[in-house]
VOKEDREN-287580 format. One record per atom (N, C-alpha, C, O): residue in one letter; atom name; x, y, z. Coordinates in steps of 0.1 Angstrom, whole numbers, always signed. Layout:
BEGIN
+------+------+-------+-------+-------+
! type ! atom !    px !    py !    pz !
+------+------+-------+-------+-------+
!    A !   CA !     X !     Y !     Z !
...
+------+------+-------+-------+-------+
# end
This chain:
BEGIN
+------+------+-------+-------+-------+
! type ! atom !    px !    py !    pz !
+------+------+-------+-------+-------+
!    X !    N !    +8 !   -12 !    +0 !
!    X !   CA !    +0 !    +0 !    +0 !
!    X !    C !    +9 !   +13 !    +0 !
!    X !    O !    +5 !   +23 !    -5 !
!    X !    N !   +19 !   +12 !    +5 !
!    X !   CA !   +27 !   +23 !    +7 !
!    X !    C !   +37 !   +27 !    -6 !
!    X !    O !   +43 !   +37 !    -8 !
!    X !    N !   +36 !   +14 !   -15 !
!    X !   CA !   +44 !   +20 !   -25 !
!    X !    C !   +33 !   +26 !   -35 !
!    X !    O !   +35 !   +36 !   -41 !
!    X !    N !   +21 !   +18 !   -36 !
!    X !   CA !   +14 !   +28 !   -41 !
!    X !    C !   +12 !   +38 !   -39 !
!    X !    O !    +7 !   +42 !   -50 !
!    X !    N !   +13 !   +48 !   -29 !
!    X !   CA !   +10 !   +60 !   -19 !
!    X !    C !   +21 !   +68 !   -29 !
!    X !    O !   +18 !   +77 !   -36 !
!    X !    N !   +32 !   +62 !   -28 !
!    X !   CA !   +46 !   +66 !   -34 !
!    X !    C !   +45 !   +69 !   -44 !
!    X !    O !   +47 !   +80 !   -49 !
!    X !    N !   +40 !   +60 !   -51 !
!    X !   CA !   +41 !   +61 !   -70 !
!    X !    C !   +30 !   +77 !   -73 !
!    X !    O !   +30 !   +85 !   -83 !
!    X !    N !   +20 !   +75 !   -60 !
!    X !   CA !    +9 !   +83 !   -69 !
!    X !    C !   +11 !   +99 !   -60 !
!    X !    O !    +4 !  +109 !   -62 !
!    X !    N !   +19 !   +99 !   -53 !
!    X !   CA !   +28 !  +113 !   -50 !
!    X !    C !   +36 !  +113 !   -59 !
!    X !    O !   +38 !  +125 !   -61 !
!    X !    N !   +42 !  +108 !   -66 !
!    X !   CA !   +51 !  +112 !   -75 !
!    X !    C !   +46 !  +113 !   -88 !
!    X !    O !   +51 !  +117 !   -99 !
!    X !    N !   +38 !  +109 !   -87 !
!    X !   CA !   +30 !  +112 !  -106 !
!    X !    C !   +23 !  +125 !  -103 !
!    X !    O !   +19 !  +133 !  -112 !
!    X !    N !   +21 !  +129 !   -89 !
!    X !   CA !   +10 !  +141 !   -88 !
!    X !    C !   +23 !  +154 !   -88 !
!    X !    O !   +20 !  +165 !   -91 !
!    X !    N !   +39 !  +150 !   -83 !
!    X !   CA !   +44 !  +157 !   -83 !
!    X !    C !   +52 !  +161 !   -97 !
!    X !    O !   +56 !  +173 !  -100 !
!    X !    N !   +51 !  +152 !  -104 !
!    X !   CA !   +58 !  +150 !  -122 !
!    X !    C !   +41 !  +160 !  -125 !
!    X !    O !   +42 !  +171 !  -130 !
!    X !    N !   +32 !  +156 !  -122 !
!    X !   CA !   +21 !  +166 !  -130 !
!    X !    C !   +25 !  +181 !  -125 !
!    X !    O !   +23 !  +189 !  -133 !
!    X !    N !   +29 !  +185 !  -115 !
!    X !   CA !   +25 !  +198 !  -109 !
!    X !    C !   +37 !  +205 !  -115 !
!    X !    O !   +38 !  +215 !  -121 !
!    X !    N !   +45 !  +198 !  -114 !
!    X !   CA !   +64 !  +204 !  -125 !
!    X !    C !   +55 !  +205 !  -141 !
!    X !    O !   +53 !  +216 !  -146 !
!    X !    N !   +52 !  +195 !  -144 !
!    X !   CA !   +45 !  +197 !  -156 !
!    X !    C !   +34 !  +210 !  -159 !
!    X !    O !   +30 !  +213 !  -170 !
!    X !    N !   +30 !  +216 !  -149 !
!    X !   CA !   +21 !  +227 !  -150 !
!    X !    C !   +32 !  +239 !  -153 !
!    X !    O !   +34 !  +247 !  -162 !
!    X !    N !   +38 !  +237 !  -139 !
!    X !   CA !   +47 !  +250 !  -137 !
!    X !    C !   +55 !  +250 !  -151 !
!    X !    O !   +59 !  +262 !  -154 !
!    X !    N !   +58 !  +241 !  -160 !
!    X !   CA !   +68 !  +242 !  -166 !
!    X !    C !   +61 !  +245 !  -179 !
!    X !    O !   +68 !  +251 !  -188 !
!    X !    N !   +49 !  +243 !  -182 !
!    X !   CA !   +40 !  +249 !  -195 !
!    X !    C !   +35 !  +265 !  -189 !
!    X !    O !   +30 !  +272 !  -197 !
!    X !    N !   +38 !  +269 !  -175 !
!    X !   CA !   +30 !  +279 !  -173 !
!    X !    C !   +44 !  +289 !  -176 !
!    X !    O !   +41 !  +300 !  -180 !
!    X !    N !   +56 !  +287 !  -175 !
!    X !   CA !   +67 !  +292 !  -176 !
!    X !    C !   +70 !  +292 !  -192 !
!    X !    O !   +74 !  +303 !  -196 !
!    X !    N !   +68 !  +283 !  -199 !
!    X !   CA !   +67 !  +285 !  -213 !
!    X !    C !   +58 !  +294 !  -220 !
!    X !    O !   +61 !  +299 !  -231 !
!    X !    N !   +48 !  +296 !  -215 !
!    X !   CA !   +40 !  +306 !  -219 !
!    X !    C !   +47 !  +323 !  -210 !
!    X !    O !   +44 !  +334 !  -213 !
!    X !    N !   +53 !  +321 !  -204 !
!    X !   CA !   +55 !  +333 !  -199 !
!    X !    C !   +69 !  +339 !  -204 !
!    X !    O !   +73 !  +350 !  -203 !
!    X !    N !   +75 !  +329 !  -211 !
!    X !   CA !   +89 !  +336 !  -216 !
!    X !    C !   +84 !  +346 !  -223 !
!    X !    O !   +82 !  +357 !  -218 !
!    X !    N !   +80 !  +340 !  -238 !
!    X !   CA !   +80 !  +356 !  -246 !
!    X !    C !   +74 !  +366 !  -244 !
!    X !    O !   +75 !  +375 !  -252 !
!    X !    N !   +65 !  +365 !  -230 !
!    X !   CA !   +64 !  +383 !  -227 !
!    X !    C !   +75 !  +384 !  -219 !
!    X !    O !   +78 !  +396 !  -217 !
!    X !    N !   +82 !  +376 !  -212 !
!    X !   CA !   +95 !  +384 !  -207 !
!    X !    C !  +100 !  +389 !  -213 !
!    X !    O !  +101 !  +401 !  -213 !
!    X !    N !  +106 !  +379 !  -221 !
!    X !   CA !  +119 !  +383 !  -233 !
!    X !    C !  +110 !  +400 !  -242 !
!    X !    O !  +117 !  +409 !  -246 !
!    X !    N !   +94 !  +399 !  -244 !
!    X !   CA !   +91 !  +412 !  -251 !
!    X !    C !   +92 !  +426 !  -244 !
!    X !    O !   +94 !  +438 !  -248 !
!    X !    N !   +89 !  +420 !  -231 !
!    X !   CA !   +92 !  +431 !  -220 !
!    X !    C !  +107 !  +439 !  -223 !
!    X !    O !  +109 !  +451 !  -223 !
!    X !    N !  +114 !  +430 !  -224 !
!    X !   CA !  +127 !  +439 !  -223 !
!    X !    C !  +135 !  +444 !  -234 !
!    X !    O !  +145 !  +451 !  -234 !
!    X !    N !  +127 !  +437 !  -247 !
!    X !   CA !  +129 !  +445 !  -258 !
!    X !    C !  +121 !  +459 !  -260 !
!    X !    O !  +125 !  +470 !  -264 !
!    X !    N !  +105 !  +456 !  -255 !
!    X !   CA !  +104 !  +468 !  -247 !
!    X !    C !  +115 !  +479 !  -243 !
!    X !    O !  +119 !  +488 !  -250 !
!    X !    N !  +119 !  +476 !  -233 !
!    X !   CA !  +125 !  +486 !  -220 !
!    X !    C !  +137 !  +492 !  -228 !
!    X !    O !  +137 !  +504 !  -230 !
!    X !    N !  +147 !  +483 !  -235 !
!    X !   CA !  +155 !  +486 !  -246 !
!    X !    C !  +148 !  +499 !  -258 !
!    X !    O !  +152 !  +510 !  -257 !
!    X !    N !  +139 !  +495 !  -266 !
!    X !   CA !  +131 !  +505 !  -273 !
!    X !    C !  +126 !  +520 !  -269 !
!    X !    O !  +127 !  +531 !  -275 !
!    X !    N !  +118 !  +515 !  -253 !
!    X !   CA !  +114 !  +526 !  -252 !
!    X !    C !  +111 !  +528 !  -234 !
!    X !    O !  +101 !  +525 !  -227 !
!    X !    N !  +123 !  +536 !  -233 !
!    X !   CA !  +129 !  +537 !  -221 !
!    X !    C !  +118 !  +550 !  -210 !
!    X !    O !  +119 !  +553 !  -198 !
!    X !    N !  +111 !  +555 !  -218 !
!    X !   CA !  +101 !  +562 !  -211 !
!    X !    C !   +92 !  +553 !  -207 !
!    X !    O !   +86 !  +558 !  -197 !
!    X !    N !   +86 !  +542 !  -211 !
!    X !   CA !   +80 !  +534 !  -205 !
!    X !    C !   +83 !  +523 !  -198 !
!    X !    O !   +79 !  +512 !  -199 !
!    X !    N !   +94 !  +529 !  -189 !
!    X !   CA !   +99 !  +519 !  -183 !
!    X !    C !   +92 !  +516 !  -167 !
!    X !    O !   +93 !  +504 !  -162 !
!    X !    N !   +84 !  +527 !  -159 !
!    X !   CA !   +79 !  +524 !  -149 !
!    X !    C !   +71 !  +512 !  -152 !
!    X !    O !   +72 !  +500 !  -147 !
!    X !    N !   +65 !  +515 !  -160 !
!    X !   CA !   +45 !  +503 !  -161 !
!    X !    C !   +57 !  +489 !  -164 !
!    X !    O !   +57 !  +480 !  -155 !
!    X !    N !   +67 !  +488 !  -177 !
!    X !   CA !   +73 !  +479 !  -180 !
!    X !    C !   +81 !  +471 !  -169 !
!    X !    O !   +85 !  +459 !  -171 !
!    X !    N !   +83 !  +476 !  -161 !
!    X !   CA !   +97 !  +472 !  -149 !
!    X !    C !   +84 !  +466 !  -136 !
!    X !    O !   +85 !  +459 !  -126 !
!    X !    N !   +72 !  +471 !  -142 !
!    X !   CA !   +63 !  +469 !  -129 !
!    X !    C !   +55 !  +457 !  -134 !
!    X !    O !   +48 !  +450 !  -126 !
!    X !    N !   +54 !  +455 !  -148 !
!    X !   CA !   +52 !  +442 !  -156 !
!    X !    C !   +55 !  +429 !  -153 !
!    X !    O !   +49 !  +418 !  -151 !
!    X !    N !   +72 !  +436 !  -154 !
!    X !   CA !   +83 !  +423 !  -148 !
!    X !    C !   +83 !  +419 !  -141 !
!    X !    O !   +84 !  +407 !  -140 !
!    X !    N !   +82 !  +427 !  -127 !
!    X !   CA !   +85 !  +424 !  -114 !
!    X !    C !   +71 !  +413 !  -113 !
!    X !    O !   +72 !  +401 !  -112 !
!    X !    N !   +60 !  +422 !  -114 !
!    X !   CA !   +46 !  +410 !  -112 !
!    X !    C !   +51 !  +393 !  -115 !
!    X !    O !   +50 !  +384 !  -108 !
!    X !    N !   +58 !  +396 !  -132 !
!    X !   CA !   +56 !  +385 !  -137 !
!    X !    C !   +68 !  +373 !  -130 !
!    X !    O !   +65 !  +362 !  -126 !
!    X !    N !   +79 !  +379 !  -128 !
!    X !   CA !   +88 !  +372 !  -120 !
!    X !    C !   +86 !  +372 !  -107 !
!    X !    O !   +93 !  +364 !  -101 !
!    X !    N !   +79 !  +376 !  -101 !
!    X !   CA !   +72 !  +378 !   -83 !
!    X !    C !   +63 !  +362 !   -89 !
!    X !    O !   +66 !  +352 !   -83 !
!    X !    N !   +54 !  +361 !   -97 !
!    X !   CA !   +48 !  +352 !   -99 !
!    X !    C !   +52 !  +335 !   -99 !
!    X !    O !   +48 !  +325 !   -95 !
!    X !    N !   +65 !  +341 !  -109 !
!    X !   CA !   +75 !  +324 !  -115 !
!    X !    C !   +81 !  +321 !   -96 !
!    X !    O !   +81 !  +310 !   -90 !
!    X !    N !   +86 !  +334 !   -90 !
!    X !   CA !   +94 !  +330 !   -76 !
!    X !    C !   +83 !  +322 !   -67 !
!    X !    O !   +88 !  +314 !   -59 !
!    X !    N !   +69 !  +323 !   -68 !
!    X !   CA !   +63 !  +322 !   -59 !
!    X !    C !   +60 !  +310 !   -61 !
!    X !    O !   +61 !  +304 !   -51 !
!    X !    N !   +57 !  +301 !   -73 !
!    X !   CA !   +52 !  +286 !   -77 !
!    X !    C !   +66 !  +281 !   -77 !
!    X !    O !   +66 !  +271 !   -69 !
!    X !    N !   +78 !  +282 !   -82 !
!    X !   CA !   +87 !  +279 !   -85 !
!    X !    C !   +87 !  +264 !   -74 !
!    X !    O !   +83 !  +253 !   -78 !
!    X !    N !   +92 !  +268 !   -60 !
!    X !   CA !   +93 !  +257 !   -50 !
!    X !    C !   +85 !  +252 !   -48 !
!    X !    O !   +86 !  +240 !   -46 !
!    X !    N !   +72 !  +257 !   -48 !
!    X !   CA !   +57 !  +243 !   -44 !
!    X !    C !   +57 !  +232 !   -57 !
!    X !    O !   +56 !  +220 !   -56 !
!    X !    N !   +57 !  +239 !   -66 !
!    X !   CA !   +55 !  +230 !   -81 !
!    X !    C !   +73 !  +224 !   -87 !
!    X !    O !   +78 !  +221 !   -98 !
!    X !    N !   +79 !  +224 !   -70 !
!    X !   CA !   +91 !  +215 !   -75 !
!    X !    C !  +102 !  +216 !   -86 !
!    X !    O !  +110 !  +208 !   -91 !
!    X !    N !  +100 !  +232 !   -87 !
!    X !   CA !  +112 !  +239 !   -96 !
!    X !    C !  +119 !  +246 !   -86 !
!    X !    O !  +119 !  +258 !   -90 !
!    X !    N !  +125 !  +245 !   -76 !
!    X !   CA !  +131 !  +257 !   -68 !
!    X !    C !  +139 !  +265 !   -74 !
!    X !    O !  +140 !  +277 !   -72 !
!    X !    N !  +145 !  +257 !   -82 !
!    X !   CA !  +159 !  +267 !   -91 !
!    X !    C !  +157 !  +278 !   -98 !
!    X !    O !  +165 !  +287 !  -101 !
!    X !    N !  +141 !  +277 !  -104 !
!    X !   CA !  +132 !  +289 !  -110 !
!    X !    C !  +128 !  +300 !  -100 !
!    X !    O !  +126 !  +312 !  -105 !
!    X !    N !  +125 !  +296 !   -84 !
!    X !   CA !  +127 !  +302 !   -78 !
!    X !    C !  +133 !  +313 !   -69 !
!    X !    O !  +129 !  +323 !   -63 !
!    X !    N !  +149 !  +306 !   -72 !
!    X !   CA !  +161 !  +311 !   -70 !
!    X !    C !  +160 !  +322 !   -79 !
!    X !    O !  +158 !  +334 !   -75 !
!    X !    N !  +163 !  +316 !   -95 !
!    X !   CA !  +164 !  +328 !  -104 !
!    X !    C !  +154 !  +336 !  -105 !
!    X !    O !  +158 !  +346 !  -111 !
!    X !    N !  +142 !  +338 !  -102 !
!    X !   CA !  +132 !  +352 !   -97 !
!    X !    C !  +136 !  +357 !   -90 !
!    X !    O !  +138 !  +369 !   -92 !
!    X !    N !  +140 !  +352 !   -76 !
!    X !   CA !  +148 !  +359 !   -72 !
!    X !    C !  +154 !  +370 !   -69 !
!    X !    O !  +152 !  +380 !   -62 !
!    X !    N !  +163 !  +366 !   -77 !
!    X !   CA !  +177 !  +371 !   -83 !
!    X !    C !  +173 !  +382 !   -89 !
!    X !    O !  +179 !  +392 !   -85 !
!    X !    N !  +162 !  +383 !  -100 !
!    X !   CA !  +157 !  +391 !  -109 !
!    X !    C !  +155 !  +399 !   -99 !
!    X !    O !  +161 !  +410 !   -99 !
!    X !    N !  +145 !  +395 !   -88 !
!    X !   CA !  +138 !  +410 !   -78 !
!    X !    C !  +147 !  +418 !   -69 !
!    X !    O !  +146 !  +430 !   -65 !
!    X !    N !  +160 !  +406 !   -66 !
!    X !   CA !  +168 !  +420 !   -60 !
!    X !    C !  +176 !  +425 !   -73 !
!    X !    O !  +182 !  +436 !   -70 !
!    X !    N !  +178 !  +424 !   -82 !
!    X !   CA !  +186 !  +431 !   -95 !
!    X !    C !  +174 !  +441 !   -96 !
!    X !    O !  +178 !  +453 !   -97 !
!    X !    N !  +164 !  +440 !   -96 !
!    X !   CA !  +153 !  +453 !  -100 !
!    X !    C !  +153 !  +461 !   -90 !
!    X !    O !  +153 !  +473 !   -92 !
!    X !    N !  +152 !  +453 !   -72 !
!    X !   CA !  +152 !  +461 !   -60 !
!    X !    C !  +159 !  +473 !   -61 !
!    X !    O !  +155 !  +484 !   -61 !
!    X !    N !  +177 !  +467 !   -65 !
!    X !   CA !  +189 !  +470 !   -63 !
!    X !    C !  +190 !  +485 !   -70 !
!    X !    O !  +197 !  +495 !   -67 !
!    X !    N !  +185 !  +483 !   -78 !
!    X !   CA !  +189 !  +494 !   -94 !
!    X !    C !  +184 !  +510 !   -93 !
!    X !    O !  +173 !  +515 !   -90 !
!    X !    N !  +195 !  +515 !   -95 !
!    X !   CA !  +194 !  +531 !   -92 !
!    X !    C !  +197 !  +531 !  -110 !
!    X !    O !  +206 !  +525 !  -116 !
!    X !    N !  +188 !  +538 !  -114 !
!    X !   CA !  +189 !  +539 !  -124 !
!    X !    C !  +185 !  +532 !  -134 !
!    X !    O !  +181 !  +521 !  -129 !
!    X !    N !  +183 !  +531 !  -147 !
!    X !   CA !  +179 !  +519 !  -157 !
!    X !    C !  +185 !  +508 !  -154 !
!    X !    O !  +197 !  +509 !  -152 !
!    X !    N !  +178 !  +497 !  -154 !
!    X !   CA !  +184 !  +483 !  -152 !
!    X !    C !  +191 !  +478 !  -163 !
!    X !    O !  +190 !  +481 !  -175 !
!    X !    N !  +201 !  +469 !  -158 !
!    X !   CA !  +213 !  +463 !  -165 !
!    X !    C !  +204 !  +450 !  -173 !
!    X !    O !  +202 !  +439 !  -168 !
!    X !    N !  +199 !  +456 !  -190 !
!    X !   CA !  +187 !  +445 !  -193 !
!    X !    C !  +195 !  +429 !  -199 !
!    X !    O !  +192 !  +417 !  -202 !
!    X !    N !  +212 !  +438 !  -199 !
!    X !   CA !  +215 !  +424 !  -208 !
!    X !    C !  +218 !  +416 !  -196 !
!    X !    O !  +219 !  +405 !  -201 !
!    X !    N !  +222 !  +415 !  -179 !
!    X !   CA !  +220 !  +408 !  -166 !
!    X !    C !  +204 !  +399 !  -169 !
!    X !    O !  +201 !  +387 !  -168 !
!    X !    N !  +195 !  +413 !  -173 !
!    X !   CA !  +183 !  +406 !  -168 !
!    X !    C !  +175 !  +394 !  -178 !
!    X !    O !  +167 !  +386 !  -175 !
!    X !    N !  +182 !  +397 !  -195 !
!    X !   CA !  +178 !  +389 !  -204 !
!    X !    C !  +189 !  +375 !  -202 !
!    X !    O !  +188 !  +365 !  -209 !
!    X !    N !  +198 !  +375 !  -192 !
!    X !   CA !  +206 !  +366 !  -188 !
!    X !    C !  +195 !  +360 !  -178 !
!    X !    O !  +190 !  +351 !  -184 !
!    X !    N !  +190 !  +361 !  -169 !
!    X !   CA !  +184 !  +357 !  -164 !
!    X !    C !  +171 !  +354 !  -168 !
!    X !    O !  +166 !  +345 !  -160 !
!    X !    N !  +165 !  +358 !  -177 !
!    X !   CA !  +152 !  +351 !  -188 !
!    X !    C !  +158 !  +337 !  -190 !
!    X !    O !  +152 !  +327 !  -186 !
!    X !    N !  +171 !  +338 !  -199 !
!    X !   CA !  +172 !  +327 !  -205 !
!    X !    C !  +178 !  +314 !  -194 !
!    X !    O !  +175 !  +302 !  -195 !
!    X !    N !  +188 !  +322 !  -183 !
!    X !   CA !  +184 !  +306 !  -172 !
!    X !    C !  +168 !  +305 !  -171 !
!    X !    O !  +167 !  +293 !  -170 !
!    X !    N !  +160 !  +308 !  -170 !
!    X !   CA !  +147 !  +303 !  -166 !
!    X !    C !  +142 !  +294 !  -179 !
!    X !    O !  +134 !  +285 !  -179 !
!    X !    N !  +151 !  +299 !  -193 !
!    X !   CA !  +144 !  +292 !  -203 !
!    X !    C !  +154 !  +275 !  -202 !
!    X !    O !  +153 !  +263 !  -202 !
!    X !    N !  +160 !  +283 !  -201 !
!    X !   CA !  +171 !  +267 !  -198 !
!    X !    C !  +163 !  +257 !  -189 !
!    X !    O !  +162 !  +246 !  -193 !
!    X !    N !  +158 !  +260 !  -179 !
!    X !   CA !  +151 !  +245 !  -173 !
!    X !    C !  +140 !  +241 !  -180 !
!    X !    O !  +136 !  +230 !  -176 !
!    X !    N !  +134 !  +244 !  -188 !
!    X !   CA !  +123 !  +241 !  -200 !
!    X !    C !  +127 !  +227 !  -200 !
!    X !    O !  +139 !  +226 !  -202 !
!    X !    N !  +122 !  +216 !  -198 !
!    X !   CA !  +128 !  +203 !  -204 !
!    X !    C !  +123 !  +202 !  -220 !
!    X !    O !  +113 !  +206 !  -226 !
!    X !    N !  +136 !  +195 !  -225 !
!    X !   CA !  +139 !  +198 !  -241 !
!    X !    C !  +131 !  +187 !  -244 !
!    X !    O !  +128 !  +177 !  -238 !
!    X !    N !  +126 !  +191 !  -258 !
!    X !   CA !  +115 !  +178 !  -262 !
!    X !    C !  +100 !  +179 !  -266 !
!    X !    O !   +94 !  +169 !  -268 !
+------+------+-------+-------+-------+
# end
């Protein structure tokens, strides 16, 4: 009975990675559009910077329950690089950090 218990936490835990990881795929290319944004057009950078933050405040917050912590980490990361920033943010840091998030995508 107990290995059953096992198998069917871990298929419930393979589904919930599987959420987080289609919900993360849908959210790159408005990242990545965001910051070609901010690049473009640097007067809209309040609403834009406040876009981001939402959207990576979002990926940090599921990241560890749905068993991606490392997506976690790198939100993060993102929110104190935005905290931190006097001035326009350093976008080629932050498009570095888009694409570690795109890197855990499992390939396939």
């Amino acid at each position: 009975m107990a290995i059953q218990g096992t198998a069917l936490l871990s298929r419930r835990q393979d589904e919930l990675r599987d959420m987080f990881f289609r919900d993360l795929d849908a959210r790159l290319p408005r990242l990545r559009a965001i910051l070609k944004e901010l690049a473009a057009r640097p007067a809209c950078a309040d609403a834009l910077l406040d876009e981001l933050r939402a959207q990576v405040h979002e990926i940090k917050g599921s990241g560890r329950p749905f068993g991606v912590p490392s997506a976690s980490a790198i939100a993060m990361e993102v929110e104190v690089c935005l905290e931190g920033r006097e001035g326009y943010p350093d976008l080629r840091r932050l498009g570095a950090f888009v694409d570690d998030l795109a890197a855990l995508l499992p390939q396939g």
